[in-house]
C-alpha positions in Angstrom: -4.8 31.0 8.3 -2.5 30.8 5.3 -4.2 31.1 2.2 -3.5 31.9 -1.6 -3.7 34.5 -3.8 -4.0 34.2 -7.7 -3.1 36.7 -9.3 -3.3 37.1 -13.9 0.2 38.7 -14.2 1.2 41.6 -16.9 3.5 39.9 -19.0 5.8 41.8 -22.0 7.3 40.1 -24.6 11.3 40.2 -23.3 9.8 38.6 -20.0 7.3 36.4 -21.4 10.9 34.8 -23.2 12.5 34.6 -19.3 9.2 32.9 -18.3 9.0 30.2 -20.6 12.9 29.3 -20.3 12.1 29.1 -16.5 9.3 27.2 -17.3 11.3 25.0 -19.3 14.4 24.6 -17.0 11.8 23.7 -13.9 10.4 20.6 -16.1 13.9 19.3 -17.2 14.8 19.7 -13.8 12.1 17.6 -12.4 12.5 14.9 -14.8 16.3 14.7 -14.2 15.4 14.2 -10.4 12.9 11.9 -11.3 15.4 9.9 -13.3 17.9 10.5 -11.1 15.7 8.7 -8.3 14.7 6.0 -10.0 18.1 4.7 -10.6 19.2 5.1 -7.2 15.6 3.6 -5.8 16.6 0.1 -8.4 19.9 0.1 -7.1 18.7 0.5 -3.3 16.4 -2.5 -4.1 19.2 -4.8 -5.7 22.0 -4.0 -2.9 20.9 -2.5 0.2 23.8 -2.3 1.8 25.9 -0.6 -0.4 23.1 1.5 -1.9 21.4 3.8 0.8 17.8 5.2 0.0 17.6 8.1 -2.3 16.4 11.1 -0.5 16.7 14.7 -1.3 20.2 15.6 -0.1 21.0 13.0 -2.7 19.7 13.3 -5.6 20.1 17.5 -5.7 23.9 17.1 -5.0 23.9 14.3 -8.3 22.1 17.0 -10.2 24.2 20.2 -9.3 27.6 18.3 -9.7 26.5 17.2 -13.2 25.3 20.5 -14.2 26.1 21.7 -18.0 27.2 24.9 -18.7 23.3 26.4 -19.8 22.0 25.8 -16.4 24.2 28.1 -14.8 22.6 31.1 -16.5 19.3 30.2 -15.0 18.1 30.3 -11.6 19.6 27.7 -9.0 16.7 27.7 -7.0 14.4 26.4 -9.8 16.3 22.8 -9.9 16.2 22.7 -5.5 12.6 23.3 -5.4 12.5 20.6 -7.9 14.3 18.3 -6.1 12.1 19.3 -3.5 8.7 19.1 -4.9 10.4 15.5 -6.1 10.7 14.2 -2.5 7.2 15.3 -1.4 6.0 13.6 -4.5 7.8 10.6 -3.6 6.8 10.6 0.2 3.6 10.3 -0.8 4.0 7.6 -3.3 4.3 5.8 0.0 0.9 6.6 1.9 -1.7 5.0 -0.1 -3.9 7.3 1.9 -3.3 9.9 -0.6 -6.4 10.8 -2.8 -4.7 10.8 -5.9 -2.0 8.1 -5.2 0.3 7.3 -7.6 4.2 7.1 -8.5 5.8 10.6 -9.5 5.3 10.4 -13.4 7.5 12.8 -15.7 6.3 16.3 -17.1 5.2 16.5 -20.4 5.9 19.6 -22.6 2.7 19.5 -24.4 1.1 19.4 -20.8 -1.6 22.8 -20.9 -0.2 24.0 -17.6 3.8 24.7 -17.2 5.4 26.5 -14.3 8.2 26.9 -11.9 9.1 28.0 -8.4 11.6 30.6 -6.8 11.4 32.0 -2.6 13.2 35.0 -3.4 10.6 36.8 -5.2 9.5 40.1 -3.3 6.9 42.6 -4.1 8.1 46.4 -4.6 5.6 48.8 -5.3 2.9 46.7 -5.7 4.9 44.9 -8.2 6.2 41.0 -7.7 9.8 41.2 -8.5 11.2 37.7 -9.2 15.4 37.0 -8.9 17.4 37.8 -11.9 19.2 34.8 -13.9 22.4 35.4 -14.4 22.5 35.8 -17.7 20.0 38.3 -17.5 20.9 41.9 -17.6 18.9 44.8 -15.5 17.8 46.3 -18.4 16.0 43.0 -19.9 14.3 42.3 -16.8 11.0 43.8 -15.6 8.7 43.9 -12.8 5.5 42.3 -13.3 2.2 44.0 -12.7 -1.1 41.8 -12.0 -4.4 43.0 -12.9 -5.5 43.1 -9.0 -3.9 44.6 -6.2 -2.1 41.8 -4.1 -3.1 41.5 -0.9 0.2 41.1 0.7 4.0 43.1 1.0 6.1 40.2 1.7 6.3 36.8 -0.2 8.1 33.1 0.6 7.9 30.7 -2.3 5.8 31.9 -5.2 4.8 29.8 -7.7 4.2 31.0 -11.3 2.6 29.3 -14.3 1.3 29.6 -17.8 -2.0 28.3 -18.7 -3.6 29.0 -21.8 -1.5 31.6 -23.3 -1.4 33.7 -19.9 1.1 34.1 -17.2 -0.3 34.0 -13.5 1.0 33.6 -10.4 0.1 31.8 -6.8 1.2 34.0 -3.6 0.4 32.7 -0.2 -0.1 34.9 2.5 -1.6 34.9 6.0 -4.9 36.3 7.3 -7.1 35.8 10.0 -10.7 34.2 9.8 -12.8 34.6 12.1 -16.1 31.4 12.2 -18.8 32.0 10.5 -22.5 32.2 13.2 -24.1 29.3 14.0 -27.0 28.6 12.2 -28.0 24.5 13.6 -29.1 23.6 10.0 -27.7 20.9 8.2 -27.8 20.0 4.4 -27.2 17.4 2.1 -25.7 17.7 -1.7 -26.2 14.8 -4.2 -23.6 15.9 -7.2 -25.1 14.9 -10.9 -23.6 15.5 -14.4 -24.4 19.0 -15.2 -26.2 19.4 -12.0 -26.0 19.6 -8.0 -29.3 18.5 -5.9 -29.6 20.1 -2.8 -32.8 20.4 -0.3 -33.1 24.5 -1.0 -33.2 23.5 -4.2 -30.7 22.6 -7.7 -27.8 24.6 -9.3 -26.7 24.3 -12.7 -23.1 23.7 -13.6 -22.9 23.4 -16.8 -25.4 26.5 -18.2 -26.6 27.5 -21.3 -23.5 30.1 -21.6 -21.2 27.2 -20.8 -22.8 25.0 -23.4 -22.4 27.8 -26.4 -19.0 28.1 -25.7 -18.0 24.7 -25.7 -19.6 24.5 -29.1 -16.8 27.2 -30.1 -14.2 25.3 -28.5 -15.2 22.2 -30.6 -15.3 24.0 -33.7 -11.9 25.6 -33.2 -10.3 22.6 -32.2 -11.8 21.3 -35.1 -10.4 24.0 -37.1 -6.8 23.8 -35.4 -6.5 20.1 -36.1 -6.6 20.5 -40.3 -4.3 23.0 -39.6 -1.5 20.8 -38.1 -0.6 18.8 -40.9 0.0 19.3 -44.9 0.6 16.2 -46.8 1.3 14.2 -43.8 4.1 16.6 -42.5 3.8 19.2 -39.1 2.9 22.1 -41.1 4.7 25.5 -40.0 2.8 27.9 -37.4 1.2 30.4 -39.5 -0.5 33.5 -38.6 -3.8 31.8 -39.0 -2.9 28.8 -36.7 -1.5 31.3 -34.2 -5.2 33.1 -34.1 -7.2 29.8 -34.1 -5.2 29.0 -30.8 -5.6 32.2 -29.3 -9.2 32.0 -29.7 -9.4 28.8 -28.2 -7.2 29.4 -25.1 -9.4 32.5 -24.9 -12.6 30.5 -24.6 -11.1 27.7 -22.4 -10.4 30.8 -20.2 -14.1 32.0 -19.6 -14.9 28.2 -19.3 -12.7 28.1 -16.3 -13.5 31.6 -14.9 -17.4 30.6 -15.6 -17.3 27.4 -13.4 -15.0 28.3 -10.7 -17.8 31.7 -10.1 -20.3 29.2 -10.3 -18.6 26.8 -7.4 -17.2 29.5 -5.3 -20.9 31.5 -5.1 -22.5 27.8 -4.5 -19.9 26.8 -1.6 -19.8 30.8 0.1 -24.1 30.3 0.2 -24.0 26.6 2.0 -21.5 27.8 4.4 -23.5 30.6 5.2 -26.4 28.7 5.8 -25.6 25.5 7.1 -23.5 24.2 10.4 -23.4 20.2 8.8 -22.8 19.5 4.9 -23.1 15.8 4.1 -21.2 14.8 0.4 -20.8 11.8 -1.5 -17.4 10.0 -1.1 -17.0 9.5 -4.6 -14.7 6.9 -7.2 -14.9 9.5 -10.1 -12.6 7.6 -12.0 -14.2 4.5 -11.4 -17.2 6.3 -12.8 -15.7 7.4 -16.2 -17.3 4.1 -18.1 -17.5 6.1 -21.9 -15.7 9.0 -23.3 -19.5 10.6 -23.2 -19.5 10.2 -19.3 -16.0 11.2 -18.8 -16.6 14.3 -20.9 -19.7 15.2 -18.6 -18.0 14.7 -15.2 -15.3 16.4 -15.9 -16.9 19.2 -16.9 -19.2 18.8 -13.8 -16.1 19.4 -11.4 -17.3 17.2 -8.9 -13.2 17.6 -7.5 -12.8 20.7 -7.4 -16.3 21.2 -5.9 -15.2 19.1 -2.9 -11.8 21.1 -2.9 -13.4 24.1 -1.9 -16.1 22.9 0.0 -13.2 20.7 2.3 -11.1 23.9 2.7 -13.9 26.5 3.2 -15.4 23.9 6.2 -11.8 23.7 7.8 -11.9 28.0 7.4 -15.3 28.9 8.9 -15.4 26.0 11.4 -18.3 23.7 9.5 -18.7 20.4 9.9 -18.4 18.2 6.4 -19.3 15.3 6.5 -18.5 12.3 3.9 -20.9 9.4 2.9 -19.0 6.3 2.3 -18.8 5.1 -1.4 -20.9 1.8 -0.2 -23.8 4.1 1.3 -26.5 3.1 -1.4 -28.4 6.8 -1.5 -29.9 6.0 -4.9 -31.0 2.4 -3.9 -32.4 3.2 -0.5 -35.8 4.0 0.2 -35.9 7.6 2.6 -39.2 6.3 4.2 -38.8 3.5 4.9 -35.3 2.1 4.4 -35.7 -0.9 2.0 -32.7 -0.7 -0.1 -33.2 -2.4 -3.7 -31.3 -5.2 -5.0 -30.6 -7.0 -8.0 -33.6 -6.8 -10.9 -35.0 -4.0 -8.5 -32.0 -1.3 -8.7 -32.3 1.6 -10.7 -29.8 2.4 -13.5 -29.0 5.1 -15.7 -31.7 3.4 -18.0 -34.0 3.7 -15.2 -35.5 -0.3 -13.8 -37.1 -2.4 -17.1 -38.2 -4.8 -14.8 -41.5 -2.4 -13.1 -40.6 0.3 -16.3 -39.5 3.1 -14.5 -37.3 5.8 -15.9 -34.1 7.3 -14.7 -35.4 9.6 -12.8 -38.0 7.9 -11.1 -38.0 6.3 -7.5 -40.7 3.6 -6.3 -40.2 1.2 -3.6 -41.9 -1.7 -4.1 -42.0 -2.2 -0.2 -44.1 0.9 0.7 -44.8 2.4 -2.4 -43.0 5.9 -1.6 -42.3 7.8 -4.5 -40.1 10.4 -5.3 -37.7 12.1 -7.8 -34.3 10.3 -7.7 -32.0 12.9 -7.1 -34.7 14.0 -4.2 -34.3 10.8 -2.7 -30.5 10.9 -2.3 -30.9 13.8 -1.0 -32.9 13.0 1.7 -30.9 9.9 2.1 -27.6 11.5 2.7 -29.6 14.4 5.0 -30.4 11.4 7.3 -26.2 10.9 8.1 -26.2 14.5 9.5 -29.0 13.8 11.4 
């Protein structure tokens, strides 16, 4: 089984200066291709016969023979991977079976996350040892240490990225799972905005922790934004801007270790237990109606939630199944089956036509009643059954 390894590197200051030109390079790289592509994909469209179908071979031979003089002092292999990253991004542009389908769009250097590739990268004395530039003398370049020991001694393609002021880096190696026992239980999980409903009970995504920092992070944003400007001009970086930011990447950073503790415990504990997990099939964007709801599912990681879950399933040989986005598990009554319609359906403002609140479930057909969340539950239990 392959699997990754993220790892927070040990960055200096001469290397941290190599990183981000890397980083930099990579995303003019990839929005040269892009550009690149585009015009050959128009021209393709206007004359087919004269103007074959971009592919990769194509557009990385445009790049490399119109290469200025900078690029040659940085690595060759970050515009290929490019290039190559390009053409899987573009592949998939055309299977609208893709979960998040979409044209290639071009990087953004205000995006928070920046990065590169490079496959000759190899690890020497528990070290990862990236390939010089050649501009680049020996003595100005370092090995990096990681705060954890890596798990492998031989690397392919690494990726490295910065993400709020640190420097990590994603190393895929192989290891062998063995399935998990068999356990014949099944479960059901109806995913909420700050919570997930389960039948062993509810888990809390969004704590009390969680909450108190993102009161920091509002308040330093808050902070950094009057600190941006000075009679309508970009004002200059100043020591005091440089802290405000650090201590907001630094609390975006427990956010994020917080969360993905909190997803990765939940996920390890229903694979242990359970043989079937049934999941909504869910339109989160289709679901972002306000910029309060959007704010709440995204911090709810209903995505990355059903990441894991999908990958730890495929892992440990667990069955996951996926209720359709039409399969009315609110609406529908789990004794009897009557599924509510128009006046009768209950919103997030509960039903004002009997005066029931959000959370409340009646049916009107055999009077069952039931906490909401508790219904759904029950309701998506019955597709493993």
């Amino acid at each position: 089984m392959l699997k990754t390894q993220v790892i927070k590197l040990k960055v200096n200051q001469t290397m941290q200066k190599h990183l981000d030109a890397l980083c930099d390079y990579r995303r003019y790289c990839w929005n040269k291709g892009l550009e690149t592509w585009q015009a050959m994909y128009e021209a393709h469209t206007l004359n087919k016969q004269d103007n074959p179908r971009p592919n990769e071979r194509r557009v990385r031979n445009e790049l490399v023979a119109d290469k200025a003089d900078w690029q040659y002092d940085l690595s060759a292999r970050c515009l290929q991977l490019a290039v190559k990253d390009l053409a899987n991004a573009w592949q998939n542009f055309f299977d609208k079976a893709q979960p998040d389908w979409g044209m290639p769009k071009f990087k953004s250097k205000k995006a928070p996350r920046q990065g590169f590739k490079t496959d000759r990268a190899k690890v020497v004395n528990g070290k990862l040892r990236l390939d010089k530039p050649r501009s680049v003398s020996k003595e100005e370049w370092f090995d990096l240490g990681s705060y954890e020991s890596l798990k492998m001694t031989e690397v392919k393609v690494v990726s490295v990225f910065k993400k709020n002021g640190a420097y990590y880096a994603a190393l895929p190696y192989e290891e062998k799972i063995t399935s998990k026992t068999k356990t014949q239980q099944a479960t059901a999980i109806d995913v909420n905005v700050g919570h997930f409903n389960y039948p062993g009970g509810q888990i809390n995504v969004l704590p009390a922790r969680l909450q108190k920092l993102y009161q920091r992070i509002k308040h330093y944003q808050r902070v950094l934004a009057r600190k941006r400007t000075v009679n309508g001009k970009r004002a200059m970086q100043s020591n005091n801007y440089v802290k405000t930011r650090a201590k907001l990447q630094r609390d975006y950073r427990k956010v994020a270790n917080i969360q993905h503790d909190l997803l990765q415990k939940f996920t390890t504990k229903l694979i242990d237990k359970y043989d079937q997990i049934v999941i909504e099939d869910l339109a989160v964007k289709e679901m972002m109606m306000s910029h309060v709801a959007s704010k709440g599912m995204q911090r709810s990681l209903f995505s990355m939630f059903r990441q894991i879950l999908t990958y730890k399933c495929e892992w440990y040989g667990k069955e996951l199944i996926l209720a359709p986005q039409t399969y009315p598990s609110t609406q529908r009554c789990a004794n009897c089956g009557y599924i509510k319609q128009g006046e009768e359906k209950i919103t997030l403002q509960g039903n004002q036509k009997h005066g029931t609140k959000h959370h409340e479930y009646v049916c009107y057909e055999c009077c069952y009643r039931n906490d909401r969340d508790e219904n759904a539950v029950l309701n998506l239990l019955a597709l493993a059954k």
